[in-house]
PQR file of N, CA, C, O and H, with PARSE charges and radii, in Angstrom:
ATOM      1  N   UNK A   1    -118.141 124.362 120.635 -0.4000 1.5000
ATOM      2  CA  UNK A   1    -119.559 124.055 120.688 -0.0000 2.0000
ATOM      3  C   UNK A   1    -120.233 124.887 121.773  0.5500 1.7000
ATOM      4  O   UNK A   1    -119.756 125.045 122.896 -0.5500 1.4000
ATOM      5  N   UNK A   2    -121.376 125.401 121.347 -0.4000 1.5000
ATOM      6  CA  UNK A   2    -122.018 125.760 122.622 -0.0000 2.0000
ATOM      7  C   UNK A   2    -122.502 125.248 122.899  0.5500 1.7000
ATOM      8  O   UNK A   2    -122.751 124.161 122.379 -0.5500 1.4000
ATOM      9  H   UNK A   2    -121.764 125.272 120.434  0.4000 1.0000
ATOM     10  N   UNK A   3    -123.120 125.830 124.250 -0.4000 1.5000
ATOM     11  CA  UNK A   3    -124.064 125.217 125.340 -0.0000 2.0000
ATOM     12  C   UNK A   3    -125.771 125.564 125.492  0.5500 1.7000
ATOM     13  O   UNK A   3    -126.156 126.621 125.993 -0.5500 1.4000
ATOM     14  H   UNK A   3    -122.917 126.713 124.672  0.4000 1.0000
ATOM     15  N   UNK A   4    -126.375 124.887 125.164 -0.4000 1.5000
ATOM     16  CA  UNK A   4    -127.827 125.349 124.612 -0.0000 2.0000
ATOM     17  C   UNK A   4    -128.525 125.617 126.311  0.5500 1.7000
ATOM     18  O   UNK A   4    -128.424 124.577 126.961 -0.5500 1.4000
ATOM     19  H   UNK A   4    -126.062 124.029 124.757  0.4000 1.0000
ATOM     20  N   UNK A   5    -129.067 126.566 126.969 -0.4000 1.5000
ATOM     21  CA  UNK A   5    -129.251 127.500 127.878 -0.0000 2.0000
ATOM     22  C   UNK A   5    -130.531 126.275 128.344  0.5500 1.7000
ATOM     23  O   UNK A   5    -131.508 125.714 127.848 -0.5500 1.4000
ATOM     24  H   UNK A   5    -129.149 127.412 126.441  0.4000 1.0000
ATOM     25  N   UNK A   6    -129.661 126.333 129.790 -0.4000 1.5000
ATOM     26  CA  UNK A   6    -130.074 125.526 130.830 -0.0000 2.0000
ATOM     27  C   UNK A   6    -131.023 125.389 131.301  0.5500 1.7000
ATOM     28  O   UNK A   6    -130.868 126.088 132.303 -0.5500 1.4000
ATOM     29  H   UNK A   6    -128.867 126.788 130.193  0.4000 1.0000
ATOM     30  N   UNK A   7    -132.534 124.768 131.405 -0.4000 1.5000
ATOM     31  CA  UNK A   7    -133.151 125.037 131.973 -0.0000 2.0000
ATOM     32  C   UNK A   7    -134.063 124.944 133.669  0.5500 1.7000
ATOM     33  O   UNK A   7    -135.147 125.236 134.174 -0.5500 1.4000
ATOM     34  H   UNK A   7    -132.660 124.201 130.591  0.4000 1.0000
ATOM     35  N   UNK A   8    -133.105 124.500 133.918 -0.4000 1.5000
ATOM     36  CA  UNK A   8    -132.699 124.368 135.657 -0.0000 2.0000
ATOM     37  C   UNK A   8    -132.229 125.287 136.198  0.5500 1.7000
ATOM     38  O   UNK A   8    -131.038 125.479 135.952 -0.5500 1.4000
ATOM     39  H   UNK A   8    -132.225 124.263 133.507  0.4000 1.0000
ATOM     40  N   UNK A   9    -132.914 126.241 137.144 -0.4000 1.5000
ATOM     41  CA  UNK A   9    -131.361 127.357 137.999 -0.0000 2.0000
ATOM     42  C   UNK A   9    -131.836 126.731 139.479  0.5500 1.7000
ATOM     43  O   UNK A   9    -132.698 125.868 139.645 -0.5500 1.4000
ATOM     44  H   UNK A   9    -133.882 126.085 137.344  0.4000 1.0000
ATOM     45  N   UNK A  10    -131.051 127.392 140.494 -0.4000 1.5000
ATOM     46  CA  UNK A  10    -130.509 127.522 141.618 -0.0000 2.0000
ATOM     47  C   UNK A  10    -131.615 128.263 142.523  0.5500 1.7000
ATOM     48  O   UNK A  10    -131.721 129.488 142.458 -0.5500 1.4000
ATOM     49  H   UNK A  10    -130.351 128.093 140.359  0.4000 1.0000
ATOM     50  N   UNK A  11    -132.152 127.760 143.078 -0.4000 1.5000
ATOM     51  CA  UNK A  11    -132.571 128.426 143.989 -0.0000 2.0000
ATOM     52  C   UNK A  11    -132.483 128.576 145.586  0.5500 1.7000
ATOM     53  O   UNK A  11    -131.801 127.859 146.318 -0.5500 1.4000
ATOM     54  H   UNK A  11    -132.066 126.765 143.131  0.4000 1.0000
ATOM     55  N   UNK A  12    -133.359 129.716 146.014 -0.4000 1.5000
ATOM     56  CA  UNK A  12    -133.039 129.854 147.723 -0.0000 2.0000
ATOM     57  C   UNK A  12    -134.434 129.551 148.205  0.5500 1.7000
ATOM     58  O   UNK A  12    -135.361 130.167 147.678 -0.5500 1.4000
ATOM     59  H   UNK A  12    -133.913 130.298 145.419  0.4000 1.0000
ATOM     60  N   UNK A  13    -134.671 128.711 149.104 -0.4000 1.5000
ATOM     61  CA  UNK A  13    -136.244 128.495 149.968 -0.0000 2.0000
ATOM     62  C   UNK A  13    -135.447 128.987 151.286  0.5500 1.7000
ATOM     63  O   UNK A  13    -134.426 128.516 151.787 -0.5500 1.4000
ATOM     64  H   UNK A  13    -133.918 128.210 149.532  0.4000 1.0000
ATOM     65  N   UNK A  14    -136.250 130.096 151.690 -0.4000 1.5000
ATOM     66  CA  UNK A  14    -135.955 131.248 152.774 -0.0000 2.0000
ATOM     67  C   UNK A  14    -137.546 130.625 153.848  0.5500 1.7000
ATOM     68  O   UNK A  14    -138.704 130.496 153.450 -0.5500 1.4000
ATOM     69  H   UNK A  14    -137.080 130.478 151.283  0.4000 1.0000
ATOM     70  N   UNK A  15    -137.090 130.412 154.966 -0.4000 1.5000
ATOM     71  CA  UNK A  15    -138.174 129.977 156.262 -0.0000 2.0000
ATOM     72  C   UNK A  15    -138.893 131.338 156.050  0.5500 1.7000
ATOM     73  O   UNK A  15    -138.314 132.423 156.073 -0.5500 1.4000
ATOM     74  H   UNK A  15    -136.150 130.517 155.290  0.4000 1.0000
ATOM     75  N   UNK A  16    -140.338 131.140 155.824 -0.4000 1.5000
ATOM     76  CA  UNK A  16    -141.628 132.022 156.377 -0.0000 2.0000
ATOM     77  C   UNK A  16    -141.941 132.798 157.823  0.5500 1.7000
ATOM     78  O   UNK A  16    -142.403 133.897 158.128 -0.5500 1.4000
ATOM     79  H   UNK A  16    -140.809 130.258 155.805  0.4000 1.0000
ATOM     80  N   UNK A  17    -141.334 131.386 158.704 -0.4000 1.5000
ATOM     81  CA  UNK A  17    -141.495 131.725 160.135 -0.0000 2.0000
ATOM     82  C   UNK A  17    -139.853 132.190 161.053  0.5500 1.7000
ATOM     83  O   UNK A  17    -139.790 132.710 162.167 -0.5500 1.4000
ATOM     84  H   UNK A  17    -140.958 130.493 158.456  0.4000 1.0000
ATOM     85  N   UNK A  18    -138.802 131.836 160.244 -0.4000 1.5000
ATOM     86  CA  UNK A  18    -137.721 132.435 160.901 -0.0000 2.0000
ATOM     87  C   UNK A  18    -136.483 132.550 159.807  0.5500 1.7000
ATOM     88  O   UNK A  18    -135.799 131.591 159.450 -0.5500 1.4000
ATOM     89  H   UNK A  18    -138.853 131.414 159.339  0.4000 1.0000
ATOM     90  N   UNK A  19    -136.326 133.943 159.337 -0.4000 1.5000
ATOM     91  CA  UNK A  19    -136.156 134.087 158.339 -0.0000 2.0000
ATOM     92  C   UNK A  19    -134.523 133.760 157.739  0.5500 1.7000
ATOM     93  O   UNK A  19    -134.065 133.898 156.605 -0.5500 1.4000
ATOM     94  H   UNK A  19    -136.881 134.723 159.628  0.4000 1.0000
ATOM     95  N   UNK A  20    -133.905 133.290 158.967 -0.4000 1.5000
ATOM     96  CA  UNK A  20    -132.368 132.952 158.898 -0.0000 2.0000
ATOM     97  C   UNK A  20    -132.350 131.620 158.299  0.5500 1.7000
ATOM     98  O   UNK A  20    -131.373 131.371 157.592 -0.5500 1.4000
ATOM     99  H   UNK A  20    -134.277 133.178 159.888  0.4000 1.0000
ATOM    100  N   UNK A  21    -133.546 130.403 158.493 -0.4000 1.5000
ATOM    101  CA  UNK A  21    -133.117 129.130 157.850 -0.0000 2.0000
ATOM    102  C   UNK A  21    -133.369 129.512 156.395  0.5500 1.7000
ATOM    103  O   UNK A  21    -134.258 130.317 156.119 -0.5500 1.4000
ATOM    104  H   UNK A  21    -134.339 130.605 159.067  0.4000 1.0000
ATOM    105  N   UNK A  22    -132.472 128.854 155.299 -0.4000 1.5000
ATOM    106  CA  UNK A  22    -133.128 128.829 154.018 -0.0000 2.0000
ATOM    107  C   UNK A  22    -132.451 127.250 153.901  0.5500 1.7000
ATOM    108  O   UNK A  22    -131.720 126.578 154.629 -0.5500 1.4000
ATOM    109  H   UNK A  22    -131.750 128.200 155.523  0.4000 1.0000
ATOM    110  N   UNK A  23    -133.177 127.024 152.439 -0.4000 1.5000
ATOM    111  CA  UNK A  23    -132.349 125.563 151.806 -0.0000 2.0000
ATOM    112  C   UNK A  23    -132.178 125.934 150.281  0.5500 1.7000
ATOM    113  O   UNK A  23    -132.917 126.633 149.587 -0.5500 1.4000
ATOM    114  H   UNK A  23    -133.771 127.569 151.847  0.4000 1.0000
ATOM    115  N   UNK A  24    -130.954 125.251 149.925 -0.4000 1.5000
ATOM    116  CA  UNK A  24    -130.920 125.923 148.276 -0.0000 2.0000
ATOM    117  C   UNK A  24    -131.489 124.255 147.429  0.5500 1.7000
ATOM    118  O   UNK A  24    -131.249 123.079 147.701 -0.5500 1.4000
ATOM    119  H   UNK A  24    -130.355 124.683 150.488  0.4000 1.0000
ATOM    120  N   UNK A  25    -132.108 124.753 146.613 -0.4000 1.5000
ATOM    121  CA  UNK A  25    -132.396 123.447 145.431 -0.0000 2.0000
ATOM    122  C   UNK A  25    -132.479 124.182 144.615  0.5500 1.7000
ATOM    123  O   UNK A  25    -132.380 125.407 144.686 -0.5500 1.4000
ATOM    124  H   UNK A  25    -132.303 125.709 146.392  0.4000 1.0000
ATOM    125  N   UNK A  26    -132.778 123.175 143.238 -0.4000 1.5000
ATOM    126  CA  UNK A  26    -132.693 123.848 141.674 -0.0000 2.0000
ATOM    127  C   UNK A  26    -134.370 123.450 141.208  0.5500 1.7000
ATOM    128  O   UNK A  26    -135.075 122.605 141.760 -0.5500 1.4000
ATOM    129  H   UNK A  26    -132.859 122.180 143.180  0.4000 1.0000
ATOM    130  N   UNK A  27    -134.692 124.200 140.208 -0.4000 1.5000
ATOM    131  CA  UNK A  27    -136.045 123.799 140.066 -0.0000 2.0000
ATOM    132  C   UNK A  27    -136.156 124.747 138.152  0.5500 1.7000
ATOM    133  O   UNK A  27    -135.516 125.700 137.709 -0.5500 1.4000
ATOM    134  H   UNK A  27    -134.119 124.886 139.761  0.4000 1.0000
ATOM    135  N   UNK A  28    -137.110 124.001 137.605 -0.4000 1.5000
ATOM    136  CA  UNK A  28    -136.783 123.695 136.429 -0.0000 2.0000
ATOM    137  C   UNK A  28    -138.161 125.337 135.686  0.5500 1.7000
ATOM    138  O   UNK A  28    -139.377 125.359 135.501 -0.5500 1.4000
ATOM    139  H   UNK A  28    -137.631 123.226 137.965  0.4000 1.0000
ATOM    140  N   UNK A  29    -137.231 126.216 135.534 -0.4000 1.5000
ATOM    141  CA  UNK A  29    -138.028 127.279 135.174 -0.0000 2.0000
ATOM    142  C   UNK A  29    -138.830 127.219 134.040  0.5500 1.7000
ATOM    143  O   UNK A  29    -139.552 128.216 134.020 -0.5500 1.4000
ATOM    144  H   UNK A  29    -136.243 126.198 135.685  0.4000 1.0000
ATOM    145  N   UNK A  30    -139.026 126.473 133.068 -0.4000 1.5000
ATOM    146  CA  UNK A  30    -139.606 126.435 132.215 -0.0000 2.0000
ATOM    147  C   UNK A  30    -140.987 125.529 132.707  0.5500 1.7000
ATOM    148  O   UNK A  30    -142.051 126.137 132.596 -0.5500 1.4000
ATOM    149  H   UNK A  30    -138.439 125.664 133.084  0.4000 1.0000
ATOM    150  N   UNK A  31    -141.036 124.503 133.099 -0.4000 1.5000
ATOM    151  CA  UNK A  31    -142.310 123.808 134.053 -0.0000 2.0000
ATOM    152  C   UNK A  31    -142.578 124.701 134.872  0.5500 1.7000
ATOM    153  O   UNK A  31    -143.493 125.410 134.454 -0.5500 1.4000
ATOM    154  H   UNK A  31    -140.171 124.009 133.190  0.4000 1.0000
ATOM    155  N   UNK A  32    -142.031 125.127 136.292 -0.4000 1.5000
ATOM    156  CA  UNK A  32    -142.647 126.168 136.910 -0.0000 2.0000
ATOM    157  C   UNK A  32    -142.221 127.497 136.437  0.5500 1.7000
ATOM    158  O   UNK A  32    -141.017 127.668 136.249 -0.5500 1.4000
ATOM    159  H   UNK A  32    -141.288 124.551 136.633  0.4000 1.0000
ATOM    160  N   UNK A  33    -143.018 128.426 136.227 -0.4000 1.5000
ATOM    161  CA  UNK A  33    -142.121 129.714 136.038 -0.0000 2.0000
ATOM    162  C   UNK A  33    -142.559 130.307 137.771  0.5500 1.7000
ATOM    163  O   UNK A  33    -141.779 130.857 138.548 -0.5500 1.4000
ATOM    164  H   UNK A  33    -143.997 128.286 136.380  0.4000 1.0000
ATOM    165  N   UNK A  34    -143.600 130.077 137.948 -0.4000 1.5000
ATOM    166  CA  UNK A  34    -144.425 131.010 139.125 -0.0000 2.0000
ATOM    167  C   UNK A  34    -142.962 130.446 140.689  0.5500 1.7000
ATOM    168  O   UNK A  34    -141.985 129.700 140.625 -0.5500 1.4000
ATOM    169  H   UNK A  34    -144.234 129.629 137.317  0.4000 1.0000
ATOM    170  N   UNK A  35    -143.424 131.092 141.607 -0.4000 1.5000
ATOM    171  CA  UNK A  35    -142.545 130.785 142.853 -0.0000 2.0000
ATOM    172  C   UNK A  35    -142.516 129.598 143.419  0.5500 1.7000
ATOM    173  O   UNK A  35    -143.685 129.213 143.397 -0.5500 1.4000
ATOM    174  H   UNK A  35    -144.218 131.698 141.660  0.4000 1.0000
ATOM    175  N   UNK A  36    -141.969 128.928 143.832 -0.4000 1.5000
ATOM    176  CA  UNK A  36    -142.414 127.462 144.596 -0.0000 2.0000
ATOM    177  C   UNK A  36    -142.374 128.226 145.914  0.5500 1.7000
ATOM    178  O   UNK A  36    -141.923 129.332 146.211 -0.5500 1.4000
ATOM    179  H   UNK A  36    -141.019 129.240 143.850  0.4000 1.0000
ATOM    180  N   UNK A  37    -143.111 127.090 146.736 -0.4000 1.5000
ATOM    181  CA  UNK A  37    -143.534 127.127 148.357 -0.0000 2.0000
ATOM    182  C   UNK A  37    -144.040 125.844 148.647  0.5500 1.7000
ATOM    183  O   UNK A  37    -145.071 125.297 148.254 -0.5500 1.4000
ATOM    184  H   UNK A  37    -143.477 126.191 146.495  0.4000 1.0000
ATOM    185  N   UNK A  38    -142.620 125.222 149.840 -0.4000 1.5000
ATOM    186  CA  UNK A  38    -142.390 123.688 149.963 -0.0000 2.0000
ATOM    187  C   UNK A  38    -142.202 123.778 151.518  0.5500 1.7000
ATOM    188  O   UNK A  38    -141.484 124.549 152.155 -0.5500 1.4000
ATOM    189  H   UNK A  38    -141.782 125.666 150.158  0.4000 1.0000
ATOM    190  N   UNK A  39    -143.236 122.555 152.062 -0.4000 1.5000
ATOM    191  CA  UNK A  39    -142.889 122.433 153.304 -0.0000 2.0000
ATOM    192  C   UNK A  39    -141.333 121.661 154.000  0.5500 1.7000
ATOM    193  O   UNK A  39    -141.146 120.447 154.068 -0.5500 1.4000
ATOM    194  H   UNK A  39    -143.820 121.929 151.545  0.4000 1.0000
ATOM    195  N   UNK A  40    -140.487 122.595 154.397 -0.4000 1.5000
ATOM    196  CA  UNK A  40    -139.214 121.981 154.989 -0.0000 2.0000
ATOM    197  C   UNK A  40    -139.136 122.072 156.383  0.5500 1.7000
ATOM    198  O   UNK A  40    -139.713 122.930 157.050 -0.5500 1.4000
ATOM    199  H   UNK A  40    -140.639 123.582 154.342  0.4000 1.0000
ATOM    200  N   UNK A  41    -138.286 121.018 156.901 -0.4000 1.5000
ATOM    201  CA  UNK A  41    -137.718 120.940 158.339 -0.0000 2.0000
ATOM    202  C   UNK A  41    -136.313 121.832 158.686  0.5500 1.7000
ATOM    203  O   UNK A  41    -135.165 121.768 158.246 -0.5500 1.4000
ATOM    204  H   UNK A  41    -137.816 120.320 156.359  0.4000 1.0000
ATOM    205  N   UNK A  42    -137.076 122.828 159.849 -0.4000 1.5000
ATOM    206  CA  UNK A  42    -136.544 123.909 160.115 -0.0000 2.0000
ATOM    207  C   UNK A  42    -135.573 123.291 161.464  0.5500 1.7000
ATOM    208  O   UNK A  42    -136.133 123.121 162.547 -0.5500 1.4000
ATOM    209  H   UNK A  42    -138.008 122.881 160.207  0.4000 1.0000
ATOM    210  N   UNK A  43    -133.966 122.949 161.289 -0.4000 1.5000
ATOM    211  CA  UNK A  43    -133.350 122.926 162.417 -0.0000 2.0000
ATOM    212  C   UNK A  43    -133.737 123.604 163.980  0.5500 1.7000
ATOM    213  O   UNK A  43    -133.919 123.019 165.048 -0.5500 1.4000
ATOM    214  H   UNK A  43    -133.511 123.088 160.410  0.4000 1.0000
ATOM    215  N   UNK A  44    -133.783 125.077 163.650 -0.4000 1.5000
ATOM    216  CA  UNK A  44    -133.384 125.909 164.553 -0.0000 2.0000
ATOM    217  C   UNK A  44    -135.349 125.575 165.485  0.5500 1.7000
ATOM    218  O   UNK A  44    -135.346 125.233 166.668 -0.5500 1.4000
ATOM    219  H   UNK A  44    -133.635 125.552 162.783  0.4000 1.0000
ATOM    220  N   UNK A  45    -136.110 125.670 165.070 -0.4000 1.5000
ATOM    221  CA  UNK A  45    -137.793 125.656 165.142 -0.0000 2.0000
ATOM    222  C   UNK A  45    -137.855 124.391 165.932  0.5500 1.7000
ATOM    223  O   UNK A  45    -138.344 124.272 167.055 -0.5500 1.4000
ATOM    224  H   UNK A  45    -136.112 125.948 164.110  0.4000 1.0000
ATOM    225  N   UNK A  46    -137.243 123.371 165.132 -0.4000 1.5000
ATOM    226  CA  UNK A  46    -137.056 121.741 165.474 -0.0000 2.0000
ATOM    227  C   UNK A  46    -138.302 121.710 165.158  0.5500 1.7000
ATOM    228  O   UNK A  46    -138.948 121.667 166.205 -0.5500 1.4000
ATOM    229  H   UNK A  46    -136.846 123.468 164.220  0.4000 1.0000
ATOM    230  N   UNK A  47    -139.347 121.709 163.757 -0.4000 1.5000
ATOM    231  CA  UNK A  47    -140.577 121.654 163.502 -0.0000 2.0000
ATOM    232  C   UNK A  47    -140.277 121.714 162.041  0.5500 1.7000
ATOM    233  O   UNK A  47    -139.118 121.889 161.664 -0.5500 1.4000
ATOM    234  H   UNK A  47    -138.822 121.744 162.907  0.4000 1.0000
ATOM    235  N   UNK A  48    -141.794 121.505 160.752 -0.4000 1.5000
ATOM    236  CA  UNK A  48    -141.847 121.549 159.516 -0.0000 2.0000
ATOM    237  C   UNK A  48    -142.232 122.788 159.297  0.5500 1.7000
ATOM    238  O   UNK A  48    -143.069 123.072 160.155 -0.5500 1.4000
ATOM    239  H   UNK A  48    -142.735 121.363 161.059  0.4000 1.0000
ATOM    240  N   UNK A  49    -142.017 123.805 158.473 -0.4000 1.5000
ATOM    241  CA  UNK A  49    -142.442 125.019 158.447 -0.0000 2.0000
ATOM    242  C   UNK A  49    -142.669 125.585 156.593  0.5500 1.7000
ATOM    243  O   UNK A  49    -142.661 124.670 155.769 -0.5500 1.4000
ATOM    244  H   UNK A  49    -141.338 123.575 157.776  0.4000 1.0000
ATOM    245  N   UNK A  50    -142.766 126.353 156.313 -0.4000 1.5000
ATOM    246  CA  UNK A  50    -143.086 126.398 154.986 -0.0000 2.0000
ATOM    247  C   UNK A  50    -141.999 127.474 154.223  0.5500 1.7000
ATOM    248  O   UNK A  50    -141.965 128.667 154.525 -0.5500 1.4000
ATOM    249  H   UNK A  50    -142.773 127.095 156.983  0.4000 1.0000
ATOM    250  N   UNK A  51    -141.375 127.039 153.487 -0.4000 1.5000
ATOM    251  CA  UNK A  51    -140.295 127.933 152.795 -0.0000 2.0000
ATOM    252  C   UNK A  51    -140.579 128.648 151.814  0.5500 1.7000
ATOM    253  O   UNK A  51    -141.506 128.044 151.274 -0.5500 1.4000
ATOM    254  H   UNK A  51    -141.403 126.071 153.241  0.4000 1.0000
ATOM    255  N   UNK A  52    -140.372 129.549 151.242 -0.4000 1.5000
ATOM    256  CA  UNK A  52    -141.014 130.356 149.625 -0.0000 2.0000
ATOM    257  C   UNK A  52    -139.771 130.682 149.255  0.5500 1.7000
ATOM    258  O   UNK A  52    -138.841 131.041 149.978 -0.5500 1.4000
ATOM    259  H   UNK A  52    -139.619 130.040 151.680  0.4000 1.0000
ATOM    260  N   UNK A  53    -139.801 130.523 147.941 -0.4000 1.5000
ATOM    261  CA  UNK A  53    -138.582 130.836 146.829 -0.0000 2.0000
ATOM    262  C   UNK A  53    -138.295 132.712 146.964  0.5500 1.7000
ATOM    263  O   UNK A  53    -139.170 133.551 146.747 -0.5500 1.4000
ATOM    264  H   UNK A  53    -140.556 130.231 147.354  0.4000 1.0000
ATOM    265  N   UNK A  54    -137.092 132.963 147.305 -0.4000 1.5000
ATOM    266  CA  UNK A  54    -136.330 134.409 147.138 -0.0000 2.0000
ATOM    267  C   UNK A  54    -135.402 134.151 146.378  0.5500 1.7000
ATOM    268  O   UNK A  54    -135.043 132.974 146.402 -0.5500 1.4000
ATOM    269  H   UNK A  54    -136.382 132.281 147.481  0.4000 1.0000
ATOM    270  N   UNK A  55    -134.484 135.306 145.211 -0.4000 1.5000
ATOM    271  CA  UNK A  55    -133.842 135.011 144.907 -0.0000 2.0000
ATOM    272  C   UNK A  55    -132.430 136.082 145.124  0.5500 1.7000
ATOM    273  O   UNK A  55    -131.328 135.746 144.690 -0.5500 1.4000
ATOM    274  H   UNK A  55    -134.775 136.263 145.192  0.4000 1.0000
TER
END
């Protein structure tokens, strides 16, 4: 049987302001196709900072 093509992948949210934090989540390409940009908590900053999708 196959597998009818996934529509969830993998992604990387790479820090705006320091470019070593990222966080990986999955996000559903067919609802968004365009980039996401999500506010996350940056360890290293010790602050909320804004991440954008790289892949």
């Amino acid at each position: 049987m196959a597998k009818k093509a996934e529509a969830r992948e993998i992604i990387r949210l790479v820090c705006t302001e320091d470019s070593k934090h990222f966080v990986v989540t999955t996000k559903n390409k067919r609802n968004t196709p365009d980039k996401l940009e999500l506010k996350k908590y940056n360890p290293s900053l010790r602050k909320v900072t804004v991440h954008k999708e790289k892949k």
